[in-house]
C-alpha positions as CSV (number, residue, x, y, z in Angstrom):
1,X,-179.6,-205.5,38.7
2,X,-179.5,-209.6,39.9
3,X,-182.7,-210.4,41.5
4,X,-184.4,-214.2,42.3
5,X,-187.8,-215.1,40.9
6,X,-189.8,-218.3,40.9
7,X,-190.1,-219.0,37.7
8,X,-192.6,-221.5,36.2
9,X,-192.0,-223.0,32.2
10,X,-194.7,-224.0,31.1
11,X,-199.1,-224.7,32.5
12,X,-199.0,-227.7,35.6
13,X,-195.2,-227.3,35.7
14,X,-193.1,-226.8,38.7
15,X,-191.6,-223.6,40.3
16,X,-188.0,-222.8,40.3
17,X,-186.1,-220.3,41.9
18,X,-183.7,-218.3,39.1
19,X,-181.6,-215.2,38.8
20,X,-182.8,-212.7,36.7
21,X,-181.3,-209.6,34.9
22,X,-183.5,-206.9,35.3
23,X,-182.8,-203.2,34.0
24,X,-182.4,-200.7,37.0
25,X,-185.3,-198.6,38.2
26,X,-185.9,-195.2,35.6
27,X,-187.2,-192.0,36.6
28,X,-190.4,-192.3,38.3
29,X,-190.0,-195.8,39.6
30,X,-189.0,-197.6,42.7
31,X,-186.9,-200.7,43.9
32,X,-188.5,-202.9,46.4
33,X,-186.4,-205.2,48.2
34,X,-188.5,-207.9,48.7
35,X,-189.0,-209.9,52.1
36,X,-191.8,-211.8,51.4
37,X,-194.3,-213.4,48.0
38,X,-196.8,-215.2,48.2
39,X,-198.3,-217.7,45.5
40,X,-201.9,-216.6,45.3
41,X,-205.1,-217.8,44.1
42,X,-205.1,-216.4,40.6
43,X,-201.3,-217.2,40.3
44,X,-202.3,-221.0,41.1
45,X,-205.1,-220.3,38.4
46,X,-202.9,-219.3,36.1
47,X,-200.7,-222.3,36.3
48,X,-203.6,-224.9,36.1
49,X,-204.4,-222.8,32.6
50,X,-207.4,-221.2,33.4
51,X,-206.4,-217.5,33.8
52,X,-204.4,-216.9,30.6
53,X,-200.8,-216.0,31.1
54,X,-197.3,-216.2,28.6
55,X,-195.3,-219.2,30.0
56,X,-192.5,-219.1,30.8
57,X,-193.8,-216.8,33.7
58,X,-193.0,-214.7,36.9
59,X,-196.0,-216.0,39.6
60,X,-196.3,-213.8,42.8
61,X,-197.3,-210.4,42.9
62,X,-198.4,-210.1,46.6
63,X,-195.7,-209.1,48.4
64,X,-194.0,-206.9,51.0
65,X,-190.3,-205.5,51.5
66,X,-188.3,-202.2,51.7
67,X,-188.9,-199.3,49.7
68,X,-185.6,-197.4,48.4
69,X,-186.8,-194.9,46.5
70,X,-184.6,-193.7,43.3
71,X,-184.1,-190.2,42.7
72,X,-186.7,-188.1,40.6
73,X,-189.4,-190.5,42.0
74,X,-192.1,-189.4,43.6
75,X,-191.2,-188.8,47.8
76,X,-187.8,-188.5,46.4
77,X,-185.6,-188.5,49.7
78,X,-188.2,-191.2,51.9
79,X,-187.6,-195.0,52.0
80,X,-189.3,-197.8,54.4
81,X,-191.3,-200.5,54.8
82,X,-194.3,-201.2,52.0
């Protein structure tokens, strides 16, 4: 599954926006399709080195989109807007 990320290499570098190659969604979990991300404190903490994260990283965890729920998940059958 192809998705976009802003990607970030390396502590005070610069965001860029890459496809990535990520497995599809096994029993239990979801796919989102994203519609929005926002950079947040902690990610902007994270890139000035203060909170410790593995570079190269993934910044931007609150977001919102369209749930499409994969079978065996929980509320198997339901989809919308999260």
């Amino acid at each position: 599954m192809l998705t976009n990320a802003a990607i970030v290499e390396n502590k005070d570098g610069q965001f860029s926006i890459e496809e990535l190659d990520l497995s599809e969604p096994g029993p239990g979990e979801v796919r989102v399709k994203m519609q929005a991300c926002g950079i947040c404190r902690s990610d902007l903490s994270a890139l000035a080195g203060i909170e410790r994260v593995q570079f190269p990283a993934v910044l931007g965890h609150e977001a919102g989109g369209l749930l499409g729920v994969r079978h065996g998940a929980p509320g198997h059958g339901h989809s919308g807007q999260v």
